[in-house]
C-alpha positions in Angstrom: -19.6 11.5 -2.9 -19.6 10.9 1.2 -16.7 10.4 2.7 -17.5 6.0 3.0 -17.5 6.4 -1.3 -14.4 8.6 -1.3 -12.2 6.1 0.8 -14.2 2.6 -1.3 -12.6 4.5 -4.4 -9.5 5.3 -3.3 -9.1 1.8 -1.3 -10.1 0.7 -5.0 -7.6 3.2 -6.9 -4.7 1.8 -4.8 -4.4 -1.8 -5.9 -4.5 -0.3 -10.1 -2.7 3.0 -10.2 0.9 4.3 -10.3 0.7 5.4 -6.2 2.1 8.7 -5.0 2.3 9.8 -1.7 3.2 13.4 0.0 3.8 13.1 3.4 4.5 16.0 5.6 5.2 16.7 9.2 1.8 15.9 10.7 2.8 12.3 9.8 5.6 12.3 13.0 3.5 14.6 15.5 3.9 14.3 18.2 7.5 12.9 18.5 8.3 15.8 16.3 6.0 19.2 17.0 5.6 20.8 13.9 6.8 24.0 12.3 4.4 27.0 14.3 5.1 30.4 13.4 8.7 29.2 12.6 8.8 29.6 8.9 6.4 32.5 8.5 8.7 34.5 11.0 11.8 33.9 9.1 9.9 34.8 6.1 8.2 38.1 7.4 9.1 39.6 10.5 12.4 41.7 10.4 15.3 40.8 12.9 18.7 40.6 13.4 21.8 38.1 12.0 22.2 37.1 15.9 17.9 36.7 16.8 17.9 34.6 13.1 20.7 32.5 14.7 18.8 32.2 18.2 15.4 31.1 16.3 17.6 28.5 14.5 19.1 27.0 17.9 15.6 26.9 19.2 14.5 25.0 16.0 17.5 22.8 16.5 17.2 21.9 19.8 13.5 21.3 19.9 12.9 19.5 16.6 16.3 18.3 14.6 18.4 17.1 17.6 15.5 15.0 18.6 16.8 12.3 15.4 19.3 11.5 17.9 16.9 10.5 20.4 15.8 7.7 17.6 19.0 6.1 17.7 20.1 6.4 21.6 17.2 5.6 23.4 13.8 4.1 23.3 11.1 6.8 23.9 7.6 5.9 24.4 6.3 8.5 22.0 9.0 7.4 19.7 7.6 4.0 19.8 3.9 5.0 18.9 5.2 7.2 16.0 7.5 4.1 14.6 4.5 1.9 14.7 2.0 4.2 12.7 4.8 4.5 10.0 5.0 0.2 10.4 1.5 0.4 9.6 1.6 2.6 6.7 4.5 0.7 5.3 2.8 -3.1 6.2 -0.6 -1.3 4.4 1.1 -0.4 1.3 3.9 -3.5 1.0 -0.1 -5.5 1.1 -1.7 -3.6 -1.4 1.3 -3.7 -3.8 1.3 -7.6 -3.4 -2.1 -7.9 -4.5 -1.1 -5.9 -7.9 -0.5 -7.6 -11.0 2.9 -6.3 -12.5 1.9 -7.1 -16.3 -0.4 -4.7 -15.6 0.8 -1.8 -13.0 4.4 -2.1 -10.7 4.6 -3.3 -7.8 6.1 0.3 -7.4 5.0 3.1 -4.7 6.9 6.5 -4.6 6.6 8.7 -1.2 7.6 12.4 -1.8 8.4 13.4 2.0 9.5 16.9 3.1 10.2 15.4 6.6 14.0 15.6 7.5 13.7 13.0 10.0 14.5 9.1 9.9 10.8 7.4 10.7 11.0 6.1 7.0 13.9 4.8 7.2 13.2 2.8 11.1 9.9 1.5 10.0 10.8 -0.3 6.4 13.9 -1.2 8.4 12.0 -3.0 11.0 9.6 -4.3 8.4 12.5 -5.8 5.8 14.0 -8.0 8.9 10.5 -10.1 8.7 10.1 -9.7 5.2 12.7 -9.4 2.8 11.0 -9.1 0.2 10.5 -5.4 1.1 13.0 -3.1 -1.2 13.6 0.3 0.0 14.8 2.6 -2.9 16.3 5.8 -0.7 18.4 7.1 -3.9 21.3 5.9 -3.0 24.0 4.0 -4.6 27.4 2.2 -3.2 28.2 0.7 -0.3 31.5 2.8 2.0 30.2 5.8 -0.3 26.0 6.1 -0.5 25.9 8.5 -3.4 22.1 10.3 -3.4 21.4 10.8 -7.0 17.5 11.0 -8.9 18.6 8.3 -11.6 18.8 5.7 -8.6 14.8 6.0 -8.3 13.9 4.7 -12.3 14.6 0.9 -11.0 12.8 -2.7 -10.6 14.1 -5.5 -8.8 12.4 -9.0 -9.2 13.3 -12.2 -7.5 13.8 -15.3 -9.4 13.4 -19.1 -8.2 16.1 -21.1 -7.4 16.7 -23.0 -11.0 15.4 -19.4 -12.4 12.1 -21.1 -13.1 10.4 -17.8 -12.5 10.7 -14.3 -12.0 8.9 -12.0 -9.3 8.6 -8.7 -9.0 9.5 -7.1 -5.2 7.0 -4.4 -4.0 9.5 -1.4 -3.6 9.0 2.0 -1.8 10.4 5.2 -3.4 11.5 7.6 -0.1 12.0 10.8 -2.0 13.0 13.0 0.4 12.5 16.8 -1.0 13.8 19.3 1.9 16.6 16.9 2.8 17.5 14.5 5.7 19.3 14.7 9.2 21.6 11.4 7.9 23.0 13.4 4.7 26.2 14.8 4.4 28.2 17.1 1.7 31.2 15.3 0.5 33.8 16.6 -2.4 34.3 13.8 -4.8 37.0 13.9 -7.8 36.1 17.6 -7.4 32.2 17.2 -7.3 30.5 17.8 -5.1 27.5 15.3 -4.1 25.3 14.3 -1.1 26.2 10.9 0.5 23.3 9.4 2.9 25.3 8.1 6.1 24.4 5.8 9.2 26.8 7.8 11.7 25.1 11.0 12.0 28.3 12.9 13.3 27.4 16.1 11.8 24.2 16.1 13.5 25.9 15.5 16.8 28.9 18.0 15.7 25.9 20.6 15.5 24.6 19.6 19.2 28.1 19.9 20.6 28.0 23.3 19.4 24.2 24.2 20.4 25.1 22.4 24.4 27.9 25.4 24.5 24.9 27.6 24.3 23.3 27.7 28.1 19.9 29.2 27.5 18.0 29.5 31.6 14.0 28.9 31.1 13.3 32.3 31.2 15.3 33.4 28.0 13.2 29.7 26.6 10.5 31.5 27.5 11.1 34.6 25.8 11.6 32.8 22.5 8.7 30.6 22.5 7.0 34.3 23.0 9.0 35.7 19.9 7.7 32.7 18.2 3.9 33.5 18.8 1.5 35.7 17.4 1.3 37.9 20.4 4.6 39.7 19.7 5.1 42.9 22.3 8.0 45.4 21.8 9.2 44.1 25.3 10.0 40.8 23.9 11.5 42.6 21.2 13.7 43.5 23.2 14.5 40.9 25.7 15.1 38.7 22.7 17.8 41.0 21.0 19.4 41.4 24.1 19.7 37.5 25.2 21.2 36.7 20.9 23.3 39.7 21.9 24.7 38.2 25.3 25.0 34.9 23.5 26.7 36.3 20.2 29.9 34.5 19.3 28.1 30.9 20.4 25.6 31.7 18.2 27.6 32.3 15.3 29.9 29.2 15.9 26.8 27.2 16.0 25.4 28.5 12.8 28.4 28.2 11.0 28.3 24.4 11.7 24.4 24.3 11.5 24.7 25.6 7.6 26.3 22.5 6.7 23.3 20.3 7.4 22.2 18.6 4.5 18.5 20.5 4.6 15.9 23.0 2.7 15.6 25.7 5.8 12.0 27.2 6.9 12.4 30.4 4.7 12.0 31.9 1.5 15.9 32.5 1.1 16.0 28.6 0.9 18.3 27.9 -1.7 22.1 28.9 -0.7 23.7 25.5 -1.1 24.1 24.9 -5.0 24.3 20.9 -4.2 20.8 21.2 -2.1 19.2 23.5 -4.8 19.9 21.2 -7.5 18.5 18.2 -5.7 15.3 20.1 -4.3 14.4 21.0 -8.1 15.5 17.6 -9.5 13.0 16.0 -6.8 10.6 18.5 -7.9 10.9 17.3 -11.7 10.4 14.2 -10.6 6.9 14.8 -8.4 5.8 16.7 -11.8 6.9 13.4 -14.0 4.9 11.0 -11.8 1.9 13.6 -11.5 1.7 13.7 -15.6 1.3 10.5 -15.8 -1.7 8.4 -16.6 -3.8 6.9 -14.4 -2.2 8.5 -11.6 -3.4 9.2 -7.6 -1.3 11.6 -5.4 -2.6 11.0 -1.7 -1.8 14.0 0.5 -1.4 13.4 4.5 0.4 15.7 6.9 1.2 18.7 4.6 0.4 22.5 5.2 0.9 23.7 1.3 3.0 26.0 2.9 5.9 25.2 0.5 5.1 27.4 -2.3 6.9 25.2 -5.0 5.3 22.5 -4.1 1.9 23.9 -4.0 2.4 25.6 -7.2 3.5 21.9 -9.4 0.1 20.6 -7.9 -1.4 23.4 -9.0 0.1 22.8 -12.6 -0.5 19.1 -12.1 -4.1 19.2 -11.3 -5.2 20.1 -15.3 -4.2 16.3 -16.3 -7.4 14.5 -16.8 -5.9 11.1 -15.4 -5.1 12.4 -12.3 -6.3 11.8 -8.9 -5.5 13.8 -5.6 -6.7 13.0 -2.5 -5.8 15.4 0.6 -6.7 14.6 4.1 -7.2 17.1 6.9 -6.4 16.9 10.3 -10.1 18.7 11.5 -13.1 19.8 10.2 -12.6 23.2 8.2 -9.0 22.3 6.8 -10.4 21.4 3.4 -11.6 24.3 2.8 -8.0 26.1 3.7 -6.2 23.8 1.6 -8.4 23.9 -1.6 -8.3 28.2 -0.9 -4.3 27.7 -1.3 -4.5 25.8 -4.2 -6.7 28.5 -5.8 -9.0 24.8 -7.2 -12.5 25.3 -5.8 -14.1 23.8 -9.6 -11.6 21.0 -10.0 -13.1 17.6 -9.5 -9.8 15.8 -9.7 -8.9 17.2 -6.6 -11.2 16.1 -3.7 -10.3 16.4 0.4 -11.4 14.3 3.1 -12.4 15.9 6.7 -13.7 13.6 9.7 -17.2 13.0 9.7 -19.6 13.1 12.3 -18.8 11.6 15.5 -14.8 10.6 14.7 -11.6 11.6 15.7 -9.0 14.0 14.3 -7.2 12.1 11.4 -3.7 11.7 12.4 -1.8 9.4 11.2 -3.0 6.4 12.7 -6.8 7.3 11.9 -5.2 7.9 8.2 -3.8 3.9 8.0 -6.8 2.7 9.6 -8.9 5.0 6.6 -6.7 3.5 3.8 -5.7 0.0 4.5 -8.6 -0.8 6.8 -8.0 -3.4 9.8 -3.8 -3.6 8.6 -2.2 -4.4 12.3 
């Protein structure tokens, strides 16, 4: 098929399948730059306690900190980015509403490795001129949110007035599986559990701590340089010595860092026993929906760098009745991502590059692509 018959049957797909998006960072470029070298450094390259911490303040300071800009200020960028994730939500909400509950729910679940809170501000937005929007985060309670997987196996339906009918709401699933900037750890009857906050003081107790931290542009510099592929034994060194100068900041800031509700950019991911047990119960659940029949997982954003996460698609891909649809940024990225997932004869598995004469598919292009002319 041509890329025109790919998008008619997945435009087709949509309004009869159980839906399933993975959305990954490309979805909040360029508010949020995404990972670089970041991840396959603190996988593979050998450094010190004190460099680790300095790559982690970098990281802080140029991606997670940025959440707060969301709240404080109105940014242009920050505005574009909100409205593509308006659009994506507007597109599905429209297709649900065209579904016929009897038949499939009115149901859509977005798996998200994203930390950040675009989600969260666009169905927010959207619900104040539609109610009839339901966001299903995971949480349950009202002073304490309580994240737990159960929370997600629910259907709400409006009823008339005299209860003369009964309509089901179009809800969205946000499964977020590396965590989010708005979670915090919180010791319950002697349990402990996540709770999803509003107030975000952690994150801003973790940029008090990084502002102590007075890095001049050079030693930026230096970092960005550690960061690249181009890696000298002179910036070996410079970097060493600017974590060394810096070094009991440093380890203040990643003491309080640690405590952020998220699944870090390296293979020793798992040292919070709360975080590892939600990561693998989201992961259960991504392998639940993906077993199911008559099933489409549409892929936007994502690297398949996450090796647990490629490897259940991997699994997933042998079920008949499934659909997966990946979209790549540029020309060539297919290719890559089918290569990861080791799939080259699966015909259940099918990727979408532009064609001739169009633009990179961002995330824009991508709502344009799936819902058509949705404002």
């Amino acid at each position: 098929m041509n890329f025109d018959e790919i998008v008619e049957e997945l435009q087709t797909l949509l309004t009869e399948k159980n839906i399933n998006f993975l959305i990954g960072s490309g979805a909040s470029v360029p508010f949020f730059p995404t990972f670089g070298n970041i991840e396959k450094i603190l996988t593979e390259r050998e450094y010190s306690e004190s460099v680790r911490q300095l790559i982690y303040l970098h990281y802080f300071n140029e991606i997670l900190s940025k959440n707060l800009d969301l709240i404080d200020e109105v940014i242009e960028c920050e505005y574009n980015v909100t409205n593509n994730y308006r659009r994506f939500i507007r597109g599905l909400v429209n297709i649900m509403n065209y579904r016929n509950s009897r038949i499939s729910p009115k149901r859509a679940n977005i798996f998200t490795t994203n930390y950040d809170i675009f989600f969260e501000r666009a169905i927010d937005f959207e619900q104040r001129n539609n109610s009839s929007i339901v966001l299903n985060d995971g949480g349950n309670g009202y002073f304490l949110r309580t994240l737990s997987s159960e929370n997600y196996h629910k259907t709400v339906s409006r009823n008339g007035v005299f209860d003369n009918y009964q309509k089901e709401l179009p809800t969205i699933n946000l499964i977020k599986c590396h965590g989010s900037v708005n979670w915090n750890k919180s010791l319950i009857e002697n349990q402990e559990i996540i709770e999803i906050q509003n107030s975000f003081k952690l994150l801003r107790s973790v940029q008090e701590y990084a502002k102590k931290i007075e890095l001049i542009d050079e030693d930026k510099d230096v970092i960005r340089q550690y960061l690249s592929d181009e890696l000298s034994e002179e910036i070996e060194l410079k970097i060493q010595e600017i974590a060394e100068s810096n070094y009991f900041d440093l380890e203040n800031f990643f003491n309080k860092y640690k405590k952020l509700m998220i699944i870090n950019p390296e293979k020793s991911k798992f040292k919070n026993t709360v975080m590892d047990e939600y990561y693998y119960s989201m992961l259960r659940l991504l392998s639940y929906e993906l077993e199911k029949d008559q099933t489409i997982l549409i892929v936007f954003g994502f690297s398949f760098a996450d090796e647990h996460i490629r490897n259940l698609i991997k699994r997933s891909i042998h079920n008949p009745n499934l659909r997966v649809y990946i979209f790549a940024y540029k020309n060539g990225q297919g290719k890559e991502f089918m290569n990861l997932l080791n799939c080259g004869n699966q015909k259940n598995i099918i990727t979408l590059e532009p064609k001739e004469n169009m633009p990179p598919i961002d995330f824009y292009q991508f709502n344009r692509i799936l819902f058509e002319d949705v404002d």
